[in-house]
C-alpha positions, 0 to 999 in steps of 0.5 A: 813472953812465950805464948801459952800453948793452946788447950785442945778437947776431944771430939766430944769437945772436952777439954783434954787433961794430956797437952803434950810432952815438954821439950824438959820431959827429955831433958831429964830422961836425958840428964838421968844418964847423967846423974844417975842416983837417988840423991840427984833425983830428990834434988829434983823430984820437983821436976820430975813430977812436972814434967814427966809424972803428970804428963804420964797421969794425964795422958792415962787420963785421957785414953782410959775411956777409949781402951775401956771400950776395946776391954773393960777389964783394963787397969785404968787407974792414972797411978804408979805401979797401975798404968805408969812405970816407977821411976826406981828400978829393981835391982836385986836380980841385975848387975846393972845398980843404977837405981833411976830408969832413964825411960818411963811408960803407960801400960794398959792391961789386965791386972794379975800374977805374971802380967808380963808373960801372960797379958797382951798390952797396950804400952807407950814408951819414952825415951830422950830421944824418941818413943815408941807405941804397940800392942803384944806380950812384954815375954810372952811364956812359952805356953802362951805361944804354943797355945798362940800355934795351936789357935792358928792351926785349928782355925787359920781363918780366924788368925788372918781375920785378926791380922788382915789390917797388918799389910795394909798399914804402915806405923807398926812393925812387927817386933820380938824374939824368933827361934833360930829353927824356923817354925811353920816353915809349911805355912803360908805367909803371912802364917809363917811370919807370926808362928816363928816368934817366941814373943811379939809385939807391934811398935811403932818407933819414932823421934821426938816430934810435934806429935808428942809434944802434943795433945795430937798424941791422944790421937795418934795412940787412939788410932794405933790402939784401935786399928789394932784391937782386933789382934787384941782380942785373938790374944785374949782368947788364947790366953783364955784357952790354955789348958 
Protein backbone atom coordinates (compact mmCIF):
# COMPACT_ATOMS: atom_id res chain seq x y z
CA UNK A 1 0.00 0.00 0.00
CA UNK A 2 1.19 3.62 -0.82
CA UNK A 3 1.92 5.93 2.00
CA UNK A 4 -0.14 8.57 2.81
CA UNK A 5 1.75 11.86 1.99
CA UNK A 6 2.46 13.71 4.97
CA UNK A 7 0.32 16.86 5.81
CA UNK A 8 2.46 20.03 6.33
CA UNK A 9 1.35 23.46 8.18
CA UNK A 10 2.58 26.97 7.98
CA UNK A 11 5.20 28.70 9.83
CA UNK A 12 2.10 29.64 12.22
CA UNK A 13 1.90 25.67 12.62
CA UNK A 14 -1.69 25.55 10.70
CA UNK A 15 -2.11 22.91 8.76
CA UNK A 16 -2.06 23.92 4.82
CA UNK A 17 -5.31 23.05 2.76
CA UNK A 18 -2.54 23.05 -0.51
CA UNK A 19 -0.64 19.31 -0.67
CA UNK A 20 0.58 19.35 -3.68
CA UNK A 21 -0.15 18.87 -7.35
CA UNK A 22 -0.59 15.11 -8.27
CA UNK A 23 1.38 13.49 -11.01
CA UNK A 24 -2.97 12.78 -12.71
CA UNK A 25 -3.24 16.86 -12.38
CA UNK A 26 -0.77 16.71 -15.80
CA UNK A 27 -1.88 13.61 -16.79
CA UNK A 28 -5.14 15.47 -17.64
CA UNK A 29 -3.80 18.53 -18.85
CA UNK A 30 -1.94 16.19 -20.99
CA UNK A 31 -4.83 13.99 -22.26
CA UNK A 32 -7.09 17.29 -22.92
CA UNK A 33 -4.90 17.33 -25.88
CA UNK A 34 -6.00 14.40 -26.63
CA UNK A 35 -9.63 14.51 -26.16
CA UNK A 36 -10.40 17.87 -26.68
CA UNK A 37 -14.28 18.27 -26.47
CA UNK A 38 -16.98 18.68 -23.68
CA UNK A 39 -18.25 15.22 -24.10
CA UNK A 40 -14.93 13.86 -23.14
CA UNK A 41 -14.69 16.11 -20.06
CA UNK A 42 -18.27 15.54 -18.58
CA UNK A 43 -16.82 11.78 -18.59
CA UNK A 44 -14.49 12.87 -16.60
CA UNK A 45 -15.46 16.31 -14.66
CA UNK A 46 -14.95 13.89 -11.69
CA UNK A 47 -11.18 13.93 -12.20
CA UNK A 48 -11.19 17.23 -12.93
CA UNK A 49 -12.52 18.28 -10.03
CA UNK A 50 -10.01 16.01 -7.81
CA UNK A 51 -7.04 16.51 -9.28
CA UNK A 52 -6.79 19.90 -10.93
CA UNK A 53 -9.80 22.07 -9.19
CA UNK A 54 -9.45 21.51 -5.76
CA UNK A 55 -5.79 21.62 -5.80
CA UNK A 56 -6.10 25.24 -7.53
CA UNK A 57 -8.93 26.33 -4.59
CA UNK A 58 -6.68 25.12 -2.10
CA UNK A 59 -3.43 26.73 -2.93
CA UNK A 60 -5.59 30.22 -3.24
CA UNK A 61 -6.54 29.25 0.01
CA UNK A 62 -3.72 29.26 1.28
CA UNK A 63 -1.83 32.46 -0.39
CA UNK A 64 -4.86 34.65 0.35
CA UNK A 65 -3.69 35.89 3.83
CA UNK A 66 0.03 36.57 2.55
CA UNK A 67 -0.90 38.45 -0.93
CA UNK A 68 -3.70 40.39 1.15
CA UNK A 69 -0.60 41.68 3.09
CA UNK A 70 1.22 43.17 -0.21
CA UNK A 71 -2.61 44.44 -1.31
CA UNK A 72 -5.98 44.45 0.56
CA UNK A 73 -7.68 45.22 -2.48
CA UNK A 74 -6.91 41.69 -4.08
CA UNK A 75 -9.77 39.05 -5.04
CA UNK A 76 -9.14 36.27 -2.96
CA UNK A 77 -11.90 34.42 -3.27
CA UNK A 78 -10.90 30.28 -3.80
CA UNK A 79 -13.48 30.46 -7.13
CA UNK A 80 -13.68 30.06 -10.81
CA UNK A 81 -13.76 33.23 -12.67
CA UNK A 82 -12.33 34.87 -9.09
CA UNK A 83 -8.81 33.72 -8.79
CA UNK A 84 -8.97 30.34 -10.69
CA UNK A 85 -9.17 30.06 -14.69
CA UNK A 86 -12.43 28.13 -16.41
CA UNK A 87 -11.57 25.37 -17.94
CA UNK A 88 -13.92 26.24 -21.33
CA UNK A 89 -12.34 28.80 -23.47
CA UNK A 90 -13.87 31.68 -25.15
CA UNK A 91 -14.14 31.01 -28.63
CA UNK A 92 -16.16 33.52 -30.34
CA UNK A 93 -13.18 35.79 -31.30
CA UNK A 94 -10.80 32.56 -32.11
CA UNK A 95 -10.15 30.36 -35.18
CA UNK A 96 -9.09 28.10 -32.52
CA UNK A 97 -12.72 25.97 -31.51
CA UNK A 98 -11.24 23.69 -29.14
CA UNK A 99 -13.59 24.32 -26.52
CA UNK A 100 -10.93 22.73 -23.31
CA UNK A 101 -8.06 24.68 -22.12
CA UNK A 102 -5.40 22.39 -21.77
CA UNK A 103 -3.66 24.76 -19.03
CA UNK A 104 -5.10 26.08 -15.89
CA UNK A 105 -4.03 29.05 -13.29
CA UNK A 106 -4.61 31.50 -10.28
CA UNK A 107 -4.56 35.11 -10.62
CA UNK A 108 -4.40 37.61 -7.73
CA UNK A 109 -5.57 41.17 -8.66
CA UNK A 110 -7.48 43.72 -8.28
CA UNK A 111 -11.15 43.09 -9.72
CA UNK A 112 -12.63 45.43 -12.44
CA UNK A 113 -13.22 46.34 -16.41
CA UNK A 114 -10.31 45.60 -18.26
CA UNK A 115 -8.21 43.85 -15.62
CA UNK A 116 -5.96 42.58 -18.10
CA UNK A 117 -4.84 45.67 -19.44
CA UNK A 118 -5.11 47.86 -16.68
CA UNK A 119 -3.89 45.58 -13.44
CA UNK A 120 -0.51 44.25 -12.48
CA UNK A 121 -1.03 40.69 -11.12
CA UNK A 122 0.29 37.87 -9.55
CA UNK A 123 -0.29 34.40 -11.58
CA UNK A 124 0.71 30.91 -11.37
CA UNK A 125 0.37 29.02 -14.47
CA UNK A 126 0.31 25.22 -15.27
CA UNK A 127 1.00 23.16 -17.71
CA UNK A 128 1.74 19.24 -18.62
CA UNK A 129 4.97 19.51 -18.46
CA UNK A 130 5.73 22.49 -16.66
CA UNK A 131 4.62 25.91 -14.96
CA UNK A 132 5.61 28.94 -14.29
CA UNK A 133 5.05 32.09 -11.63
CA UNK A 134 5.30 36.09 -11.82
CA UNK A 135 4.05 39.36 -11.60
CA UNK A 136 3.09 42.02 -14.52
CA UNK A 137 0.27 42.87 -17.03
CA UNK A 138 -1.43 39.87 -18.84
CA UNK A 139 -1.42 43.11 -22.20
CA UNK A 140 -0.76 46.01 -20.67
CA UNK A 141 -2.72 49.01 -22.55
CA UNK A 142 -0.45 51.26 -24.15
CA UNK A 143 -1.58 54.24 -21.82
CA UNK A 144 -0.24 52.31 -18.92
CA UNK A 145 3.11 51.86 -20.48
CA UNK A 146 3.49 55.50 -21.73
CA UNK A 147 2.48 56.45 -17.95
CA UNK A 148 4.91 53.45 -17.10
CA UNK A 149 7.66 56.14 -19.09
CA UNK A 150 6.82 58.96 -18.02
CA UNK A 151 6.74 57.74 -14.16
CA UNK A 152 10.53 56.88 -14.72
CA UNK A 153 11.40 60.04 -16.23
CA UNK A 154 10.18 62.18 -13.71
CA UNK A 155 11.70 60.31 -10.58
CA UNK A 156 14.23 57.46 -12.12
CA UNK A 157 15.41 57.02 -8.42
CA UNK A 158 12.00 55.65 -7.34
CA UNK A 159 12.10 53.11 -10.57
CA UNK A 160 15.78 51.72 -9.71
CA UNK A 161 14.32 51.73 -5.93
CA UNK A 162 11.57 49.17 -7.14
CA UNK A 163 13.73 47.13 -9.23
CA UNK A 164 17.11 47.08 -7.23
CA UNK A 165 16.41 43.43 -6.09
CA UNK A 166 16.21 42.26 -9.97
CA UNK A 167 19.88 41.68 -10.44
CA UNK A 168 20.62 40.10 -7.61
CA UNK A 169 18.16 37.25 -7.91
CA UNK A 170 18.03 34.39 -10.11
CA UNK A 171 14.28 32.74 -10.43
CA UNK A 172 12.44 35.79 -12.56
CA UNK A 173 13.10 36.49 -15.95
CA UNK A 174 11.92 39.46 -17.30
CA UNK A 175 9.36 38.42 -20.11
CA UNK A 176 6.84 40.43 -22.87
CA UNK A 177 6.63 42.28 -26.05
CA UNK A 178 9.47 45.02 -26.83
CA UNK A 179 9.08 47.56 -29.77
CA UNK A 180 11.11 46.95 -32.58
CA UNK A 181 12.65 51.06 -32.31
CA UNK A 182 14.12 50.82 -29.34
CA UNK A 183 13.29 53.28 -26.93
CA UNK A 184 15.14 55.10 -24.12
CA UNK A 185 17.91 54.18 -26.17
CA UNK A 186 19.86 57.38 -23.96
CA UNK A 187 18.93 55.85 -20.62
CA UNK A 188 21.02 53.83 -18.50
CA UNK A 189 20.88 50.35 -17.96
CA UNK A 190 18.90 48.94 -16.15
CA UNK A 191 16.29 51.97 -17.32
CA UNK A 192 16.74 51.20 -21.01
CA UNK A 193 15.82 47.42 -20.57
CA UNK A 194 12.36 48.25 -18.95
CA UNK A 195 11.39 51.37 -20.89
CA UNK A 196 11.60 49.14 -24.20
CA UNK A 197 8.83 47.04 -23.37
CA UNK A 198 5.29 47.31 -24.51
CA UNK A 199 4.03 44.92 -21.93
CA UNK A 200 5.85 42.73 -19.18
CA UNK A 201 5.93 40.66 -16.68
CA UNK A 202 8.44 38.50 -14.60
CA UNK A 203 8.13 34.62 -14.73
CA UNK A 204 9.71 32.09 -13.33
CA UNK A 205 9.52 28.94 -15.73
CA UNK A 206 10.20 25.49 -14.66
CA UNK A 207 9.44 21.58 -15.35
CA UNK A 208 7.30 19.56 -13.46
CA UNK A 209 9.08 19.06 -10.22
CA UNK A 210 8.86 18.10 -6.24
CA UNK A 211 8.43 21.72 -5.74
CA UNK A 212 5.13 21.54 -7.04
CA UNK A 213 4.21 18.45 -6.15
CA UNK A 214 4.19 19.78 -3.14
CA UNK A 215 3.14 22.02 -0.12
CA UNK A 216 6.97 23.35 -0.57
CA UNK A 217 5.17 25.36 -3.60
CA UNK A 218 3.30 27.76 -0.85
CA UNK A 219 6.83 28.55 -0.05
CA UNK A 220 8.23 29.16 -3.21
CA UNK A 221 5.32 31.36 -4.36
CA UNK A 222 5.43 33.39 -0.91
CA UNK A 223 8.93 34.15 -1.74
CA UNK A 224 8.57 35.01 -5.52
CA UNK A 225 5.60 37.09 -4.39
CA UNK A 226 7.02 38.92 -1.75
CA UNK A 227 10.56 39.54 -3.28
CA UNK A 228 8.87 41.15 -5.79
CA UNK A 229 6.15 43.49 -4.25
CA UNK A 230 8.11 46.26 -4.48
CA UNK A 231 7.54 46.53 -8.62
CA UNK A 232 4.10 45.78 -7.47
CA UNK A 233 3.55 48.69 -5.95
CA UNK A 234 5.35 51.02 -8.54
CA UNK A 235 2.91 49.66 -10.87
CA UNK A 236 0.04 50.25 -8.73
CA UNK A 237 0.74 54.03 -8.50
CA UNK A 238 1.22 54.17 -12.32
CA UNK A 239 -2.11 52.73 -12.69
CA UNK A 240 -3.39 54.98 -10.34
CA UNK A 241 -1.49 58.14 -11.86
CA UNK A 242 -2.93 58.09 -15.65
CA UNK A 243 -4.70 61.20 -16.42
Amino acid sequence: MAKARMKQTDVTGGERKFQGFSRASFTFLKNIRTHNDKTWFEAHRREYEQHLLNPLRDLVTDLADFVLGIDLSFEVAPAVNKTISRIYRDTRFSEDKSPLRDCAWIVFKRPGKDWARYTAGYFLEINATWYRYGLGFYDAAPDVMAQFRRQIDDDPESFLKAVAWFDKQDPFALEGETYKRPRGQDKPEPIRTWYNYKSFYLSCNRKIDQAILSARLVDDLKAGFGMTAPLYHYLLKTVQSLP
